[in-house]
C-alpha positions in Angstrom: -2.2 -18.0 12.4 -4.4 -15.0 12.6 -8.1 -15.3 12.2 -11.0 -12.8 12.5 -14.5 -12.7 14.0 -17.1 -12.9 10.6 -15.0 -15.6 9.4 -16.0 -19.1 9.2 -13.7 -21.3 11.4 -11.5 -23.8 8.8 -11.3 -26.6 12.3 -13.1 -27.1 15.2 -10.9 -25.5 18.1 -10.2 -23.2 20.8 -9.8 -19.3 19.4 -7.3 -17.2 21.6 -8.4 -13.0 21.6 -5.3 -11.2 20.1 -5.7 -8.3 22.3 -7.3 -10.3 26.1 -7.1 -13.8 25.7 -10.1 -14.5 26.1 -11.1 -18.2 24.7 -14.0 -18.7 22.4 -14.9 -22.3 21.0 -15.6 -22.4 17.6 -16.9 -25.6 15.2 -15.6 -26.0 12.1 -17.8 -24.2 9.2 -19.1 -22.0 11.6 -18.4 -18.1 12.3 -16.2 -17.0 14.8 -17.6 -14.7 16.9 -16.2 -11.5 18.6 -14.2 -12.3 22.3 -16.6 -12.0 25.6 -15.0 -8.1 25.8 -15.8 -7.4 21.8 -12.3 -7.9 20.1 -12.3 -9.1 16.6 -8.9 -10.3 16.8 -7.4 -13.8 16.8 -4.0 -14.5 17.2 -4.4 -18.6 18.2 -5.5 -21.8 18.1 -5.9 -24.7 20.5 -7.4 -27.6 21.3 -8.1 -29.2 17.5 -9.3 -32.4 17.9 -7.6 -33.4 15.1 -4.2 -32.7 15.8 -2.2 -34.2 19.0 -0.7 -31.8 21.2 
């Protein structure tokens, strides 16, 4: 799953940076932002609370 900043989150969850790691929490419908150090990059996902992990 690869996601970008600008784009509007599909679930509610925890957005990994592709480049630091660096988390940022995103609601569904809303748009992710860029990661604390700028990156536009996404490579993951955690933390739904949808989904059981």
């Amino acid at each position: 799953m690869t996601a970008h900043a600008g784009e509007k989150a599909q679930k509610t969850g925890d957005f990994y940076c592709a480049k630091c790691s660096e988390k940022v929490h995103v609601k569904q419908g809303d748009e992710i932002p860029r990661c604390p150090n700028g990156h536009t990059g996404f490579e993951s996902r955690r933390n739904e609370p949808d989904t059981k992990s």
